[in-house]
N, C-alpha and C positions, 0 to 999 in steps of 0.2 A: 354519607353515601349509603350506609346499610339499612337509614330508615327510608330515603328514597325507593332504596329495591325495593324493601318490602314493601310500602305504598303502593308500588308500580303493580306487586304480586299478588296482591289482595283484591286487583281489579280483575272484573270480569273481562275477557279478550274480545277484542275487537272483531264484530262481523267484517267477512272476505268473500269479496266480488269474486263470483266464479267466471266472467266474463265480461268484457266489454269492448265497444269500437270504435275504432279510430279511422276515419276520410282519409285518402290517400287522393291529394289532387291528380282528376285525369284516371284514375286506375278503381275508382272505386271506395270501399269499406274491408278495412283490415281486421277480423276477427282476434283477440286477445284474449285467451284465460288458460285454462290450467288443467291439465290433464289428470282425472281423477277426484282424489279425495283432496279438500283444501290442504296447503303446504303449512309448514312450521317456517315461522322465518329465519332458523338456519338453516336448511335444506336450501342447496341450489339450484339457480333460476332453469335449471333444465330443463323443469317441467312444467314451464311457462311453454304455450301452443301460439305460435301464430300463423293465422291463415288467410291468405288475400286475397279474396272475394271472386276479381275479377280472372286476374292471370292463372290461379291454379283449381282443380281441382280435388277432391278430396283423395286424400291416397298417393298424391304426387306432390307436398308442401316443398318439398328439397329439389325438386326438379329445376336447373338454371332455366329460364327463359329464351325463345328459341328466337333465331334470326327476325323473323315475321313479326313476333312478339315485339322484340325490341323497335322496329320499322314503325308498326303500326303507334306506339307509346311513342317515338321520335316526331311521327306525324300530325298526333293528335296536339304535342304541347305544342310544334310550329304554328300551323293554322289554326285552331281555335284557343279560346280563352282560356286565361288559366284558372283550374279549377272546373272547367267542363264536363257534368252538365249541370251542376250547381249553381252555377253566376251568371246563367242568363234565363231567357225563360222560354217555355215550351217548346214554342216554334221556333227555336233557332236553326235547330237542326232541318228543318225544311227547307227553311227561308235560307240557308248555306246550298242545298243542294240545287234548287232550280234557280238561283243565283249564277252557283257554277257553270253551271247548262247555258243561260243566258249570256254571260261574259267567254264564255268557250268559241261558241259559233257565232259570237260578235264579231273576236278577235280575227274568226278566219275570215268572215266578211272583209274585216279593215285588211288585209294583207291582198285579198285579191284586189278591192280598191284600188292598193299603193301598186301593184303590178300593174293597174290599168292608167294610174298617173304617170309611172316612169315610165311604159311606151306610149306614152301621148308625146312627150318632152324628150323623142328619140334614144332612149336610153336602150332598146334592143335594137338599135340599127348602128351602136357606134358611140362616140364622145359626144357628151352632152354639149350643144353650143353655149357661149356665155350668155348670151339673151335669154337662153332656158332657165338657167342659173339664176341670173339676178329675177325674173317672173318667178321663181319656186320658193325664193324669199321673198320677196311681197305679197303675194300670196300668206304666207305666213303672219307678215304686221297687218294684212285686212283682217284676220279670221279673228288676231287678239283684239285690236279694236274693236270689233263686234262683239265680241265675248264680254269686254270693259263697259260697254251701253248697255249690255241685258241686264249684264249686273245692277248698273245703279239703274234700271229701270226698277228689277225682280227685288231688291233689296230683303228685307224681312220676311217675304212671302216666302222665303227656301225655307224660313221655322214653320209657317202658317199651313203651309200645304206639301210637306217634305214628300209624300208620297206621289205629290201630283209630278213635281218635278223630276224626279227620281226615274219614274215611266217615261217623260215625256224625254228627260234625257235620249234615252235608249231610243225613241223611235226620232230623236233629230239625228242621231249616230245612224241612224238605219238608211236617211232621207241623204245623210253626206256620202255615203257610200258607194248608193247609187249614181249620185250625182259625179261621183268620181271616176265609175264604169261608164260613163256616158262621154267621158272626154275624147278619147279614140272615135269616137263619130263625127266632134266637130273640133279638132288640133289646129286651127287657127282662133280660136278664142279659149283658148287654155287658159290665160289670164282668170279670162272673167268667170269660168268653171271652176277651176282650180281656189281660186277667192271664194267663193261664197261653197261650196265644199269647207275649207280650212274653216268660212266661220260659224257654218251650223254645229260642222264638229267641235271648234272652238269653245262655242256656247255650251253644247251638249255637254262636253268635260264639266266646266264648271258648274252645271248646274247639278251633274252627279255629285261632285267634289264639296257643294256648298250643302247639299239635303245628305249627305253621310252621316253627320254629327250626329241631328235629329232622328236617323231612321236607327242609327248604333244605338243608342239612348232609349230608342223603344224595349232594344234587349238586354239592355247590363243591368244587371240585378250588384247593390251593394258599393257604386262609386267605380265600377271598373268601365268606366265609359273607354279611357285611351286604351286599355286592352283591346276592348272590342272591337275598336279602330285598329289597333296594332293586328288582330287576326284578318279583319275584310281587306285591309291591306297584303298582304300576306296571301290569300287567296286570291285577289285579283289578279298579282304577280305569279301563281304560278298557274293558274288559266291562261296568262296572258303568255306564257310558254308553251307550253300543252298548245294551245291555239294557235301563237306562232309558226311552231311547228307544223302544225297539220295542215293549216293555208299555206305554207310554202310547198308541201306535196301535194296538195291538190293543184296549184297552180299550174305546177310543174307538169301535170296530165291535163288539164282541161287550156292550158295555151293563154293567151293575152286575146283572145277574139270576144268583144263584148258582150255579144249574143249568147255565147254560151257562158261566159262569166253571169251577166244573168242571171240567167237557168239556174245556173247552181247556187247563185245567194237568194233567189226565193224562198226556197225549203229555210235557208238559214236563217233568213231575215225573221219568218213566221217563227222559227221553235225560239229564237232570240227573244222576239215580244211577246208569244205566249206565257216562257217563262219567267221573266221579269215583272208580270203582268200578276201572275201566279203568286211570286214572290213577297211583291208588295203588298198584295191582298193580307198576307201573312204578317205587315207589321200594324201594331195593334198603337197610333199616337194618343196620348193623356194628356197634353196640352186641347184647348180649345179653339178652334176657329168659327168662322161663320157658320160653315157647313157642321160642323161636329157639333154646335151650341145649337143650330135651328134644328138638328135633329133629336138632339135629348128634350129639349121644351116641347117641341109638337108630338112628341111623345108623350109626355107629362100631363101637355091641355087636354088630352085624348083621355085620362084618365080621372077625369072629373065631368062632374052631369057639366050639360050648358044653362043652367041658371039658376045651380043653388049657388048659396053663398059659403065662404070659404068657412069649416069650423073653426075654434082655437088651436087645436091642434090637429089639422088636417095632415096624413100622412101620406108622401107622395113617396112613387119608387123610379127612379133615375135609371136610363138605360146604362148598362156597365160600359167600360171604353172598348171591349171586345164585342159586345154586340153591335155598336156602332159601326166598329171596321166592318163588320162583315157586308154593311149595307152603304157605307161612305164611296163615294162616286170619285173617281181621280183619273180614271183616261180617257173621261170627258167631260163635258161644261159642266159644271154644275149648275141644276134647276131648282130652286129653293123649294121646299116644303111647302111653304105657303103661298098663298095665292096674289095676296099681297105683297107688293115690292116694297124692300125698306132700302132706303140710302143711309150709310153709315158716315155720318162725319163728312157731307158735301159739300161744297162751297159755296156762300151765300150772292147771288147776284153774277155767278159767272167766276172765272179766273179774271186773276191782274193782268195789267196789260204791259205791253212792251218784251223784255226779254225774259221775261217772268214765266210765258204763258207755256214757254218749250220747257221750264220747269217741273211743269202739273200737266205732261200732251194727257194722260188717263183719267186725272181728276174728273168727278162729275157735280154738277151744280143744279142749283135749282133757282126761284124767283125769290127776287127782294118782299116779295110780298111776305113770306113769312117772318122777315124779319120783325115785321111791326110788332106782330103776334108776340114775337120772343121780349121787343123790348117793354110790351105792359103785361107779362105771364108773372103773376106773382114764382117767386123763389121756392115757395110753401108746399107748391104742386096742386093747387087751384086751377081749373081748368080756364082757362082766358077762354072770353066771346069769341064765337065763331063769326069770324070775317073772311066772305068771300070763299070758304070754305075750308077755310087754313084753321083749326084748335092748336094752339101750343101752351108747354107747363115745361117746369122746374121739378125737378124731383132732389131727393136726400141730399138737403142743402149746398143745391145749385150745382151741384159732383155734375148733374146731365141733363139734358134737356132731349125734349118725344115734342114733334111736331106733326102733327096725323092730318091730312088733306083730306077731304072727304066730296068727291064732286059728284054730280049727276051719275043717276045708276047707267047708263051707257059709258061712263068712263072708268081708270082704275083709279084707286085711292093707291097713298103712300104715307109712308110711316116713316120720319127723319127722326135718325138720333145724332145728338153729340154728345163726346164727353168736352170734362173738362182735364185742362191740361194736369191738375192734382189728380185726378182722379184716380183711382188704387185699384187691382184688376178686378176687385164682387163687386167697387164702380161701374166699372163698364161690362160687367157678367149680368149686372141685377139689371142694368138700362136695356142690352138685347133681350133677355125674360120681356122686362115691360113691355116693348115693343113688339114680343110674339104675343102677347098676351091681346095686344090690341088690337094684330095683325090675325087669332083667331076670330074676336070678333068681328073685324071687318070683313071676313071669308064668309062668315054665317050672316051678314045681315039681310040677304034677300028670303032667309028663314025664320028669320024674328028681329025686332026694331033692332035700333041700335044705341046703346045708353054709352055713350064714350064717359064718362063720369062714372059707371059702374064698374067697367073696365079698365077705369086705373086704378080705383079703388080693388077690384079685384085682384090685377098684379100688385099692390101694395103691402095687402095681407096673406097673398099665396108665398111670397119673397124666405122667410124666414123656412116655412116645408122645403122648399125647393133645396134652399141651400142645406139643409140638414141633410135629405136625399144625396146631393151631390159629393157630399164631404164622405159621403159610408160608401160610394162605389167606386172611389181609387181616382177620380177626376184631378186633374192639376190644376185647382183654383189659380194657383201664384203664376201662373205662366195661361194669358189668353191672348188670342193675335185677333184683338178685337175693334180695330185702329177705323179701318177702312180709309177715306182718302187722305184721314189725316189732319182735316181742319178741325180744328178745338174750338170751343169756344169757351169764353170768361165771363162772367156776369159782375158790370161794374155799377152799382145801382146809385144812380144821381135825383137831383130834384127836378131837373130842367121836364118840363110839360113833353111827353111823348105827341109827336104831330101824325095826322093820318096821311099815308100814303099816296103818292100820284095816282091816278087813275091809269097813266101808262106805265106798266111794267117794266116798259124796256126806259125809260128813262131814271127808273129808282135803280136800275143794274146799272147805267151809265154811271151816276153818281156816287153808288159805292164802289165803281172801276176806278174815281178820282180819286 
């Protein structure tokens, strides 16, 4: 023991932090060090200092925390994240406040609504008959029904375009409303008002409820996605009181009379969709859709002369996922970039028939004729003979197949992709590139020829920049909703003699209808 001390004493003393900090979720940065000259470690911890950033300030570290103080720290861990504002990012805090605004004078809307459904259904003149009763549940099972067909119409499109739906919610919420103020004018078809009312709102819910995940997901920084859901939840509910309440005092002065009901949910209905509007603008998605992918590549073509040829290492720079939002279209149609229509994945020869066809009512199709194309396109990505105007290829072993139409310059060309069902998502990320690549050339051809064989050649070798660019500005390769109608194709390659096509159209779609 007495050669250990002295070993221990013979050393020089270890350097001593005169300060340092500790996070305090929700409150800030907590200051720690030591007042003065460094301590000896037996001297006690007295003259350890700590000071917490937020709640105090200097000259008052001992002071308790005041009522408000407490309120405002109770508030903040209820409604938002924990750890706030570290675990989400930038704009959350916006995108919470005109949120709030938006869901606030929703709420009063839907209350004067439900004031203007229960005196439709005599509820200010007395006891509701039973005939009113069993219509205000039916009602009810039409609205979910409707809701249950959007869904499996909308299916995956709530990941592909979370923000579209998200707005478009709000203004079917805005359209039930109305439609609910309007019953008191005509209270012999309550039914049929009352019904389609329930299912626009019906709809409207789930379509908020289904693009939540995705829009929370824009802002959770570090795995805390059900937090984030746990707070938008959480502020919903207490807008959805706050607003409660104040559509029942409004109500209460402005009467059941439709006209001025009205009146009064116009202003609302506007700051409703303005801010929602507002809101969404503010979520920034890193997945890729059609819209999000044709806007970073028409970006990209833009950045390159039109007819040099690609260097070895040609360096491309990818729009970031925030400058994209700023210009991403979502409360209304989307018009592509290019001038060029591409079909994603449409079905060859029409839909199947029989009770198939209520299966696919949106699918889009095109003529058997390019099938032919497809079955003698080498694998290789060889450009097959132009027949009839139809060029098709195979790209990175058979993963996709570019079908490029090219008709008379008074008409428009088109650009088919499929994938294949392996296909992996830089499968189907590198096939939409291809396809804008061909879809710039074919925008520029009435400005210089058109070498469709330069242009696959040119997306072949631009492929590898692109994807470098993309992988350095935050993009979510592993997740793209790059599907479109959904037909796959598979490439089964036999000996049997490829035969050339009927001369009529419509009877080579009859035969792939059999």
């Amino acid at each position: 023991m007495l050669r250990v001390a002295l070993r221990w004493a013979g050393r020089p003393p270890r350097r001593q932090l005169s300060t340092f900090r500790q996070r305090i979720p929700g409150c800030g940065w907590r200051s720690i060090g030591l007042d003065g000259a460094p301590a000896a470690a037996a001297q006690p911890p007295a003259l350890v200092r700590v000071r917490d950033s937020e709640q105090h300030k200097a000259g008052d570290e001992h002071r308790p925390p005041t009522v408000l103080t407490w309120l405002r720290l109770s508030a903040t861990h209820a409604v938002l994240p924990k750890g706030y504002p570290h675990t989400v990012r930038s704009t959350y805090p916006a995108y919470v406040r005109w949120t709030a605004v938006g869901l606030f004078t929703g709420r009063i809307q839907s209350v004067l609504a439900t004031q203007a459904m229960l005196f439709t259904i005599g509820l200010g003149t007395g006891a509701i008959p039973m005939a009113a009763a069993i219509q205000w549940v039916l009602k009810d099972g039409i609205g979910h029904a409707g809701a249950i067909a959007y869904a499996a119409a909308v299916n995956t499109r709530f990941d592909a375009d979370a923000k579209r739906y998200r707005f478009q919610s709000t203004v079917a919420l805005t359209v039930s409303d109305f439609v609910a103020i309007a019953m008191p004018l005509v209270p012999h078809s309550f039914l049929l008002m009352a019904s389609l009312s329930s299912a626009i709102g019906s709809i409207a819910g789930l379509a908020q409820t289904a693009s939540r995940a995705r829009v929370m997901s824009a802002f959770a920084l570090g795995g805390n996605l059900a937090d984030c859901t746990r707070a938008g939840q959480t502020q919903g509910k207490l807008m959805s009181i706050l607003g409660t309440s104040a559509g029942a005092y409004l109500s209460w002065i402005i009467g059941p009379d439709p006209f001025r009901v009205a009146l009064c949910m116009l202003p609302l209905a506007a700051l409703s969709l303005y801010s929602m509007h507002v809101s969404s603008q503010l979520v920034v998605l890193r997945s890729l859709n059609v819209q999000r992918a044709e806007r970073v590549f028409h970006a990209m073509l833009y950045q390159l002369p039109p007819d040099a040829r690609p260097a070895a290492r040609t360096e491309l720079t990818a729009p970031t996922p925030e400058q994209i939002a700023e210009v991403e279209t979502f409360a209304q149609q989307y018009r592509s970039v290019f001038r060029t229509e591409m079909l994603l994945q449409p079905l060859i020869g029409g839909p199947p028939t029989g009770g198939w066809r209520l299966a696919l009512p949106f699918a889009r199709s095109v003529s058997s004729t390019v099938a032919f194309e497809l079955l003698r396109a080498s694998p290789a990505g060889a450009c097959a003979r132009d027949s009839d105007a139809w060029a098709a290829t195979w790209h990175a072993g058979a993963a996709y197949a570019i079908a490029v139409h090219t008709p008379s310059a008074r008409d428009a060309p088109e650009v088919l992709v499929w994938h294949s069902s392996t296909s992996t998502p830089l499968h189907k990320l590198q096939a939409v590139w291809h396809a804008c690549v061909l879809r710039h050339a074919l925008d520029g051809r009435r400005a210089r020829p058109l070498d469709l064989g330069a242009a696959h050649a040119r997306a072949m070798e631009l492929w590898p920049a692109v994807l470098r660019s993309m992988e350095s500005t935050d993009w979510l390769l592993g997740m793209v909703y790059l599907d479109g109608d959904g037909a796959y194709l598979e490439r089964e390659d036999t000996a049997a003699p490829v035969r050339a096509p009927r001369a009529d159209a419509r009877a080579g779609d009859r035969e792939l209808d059999e």
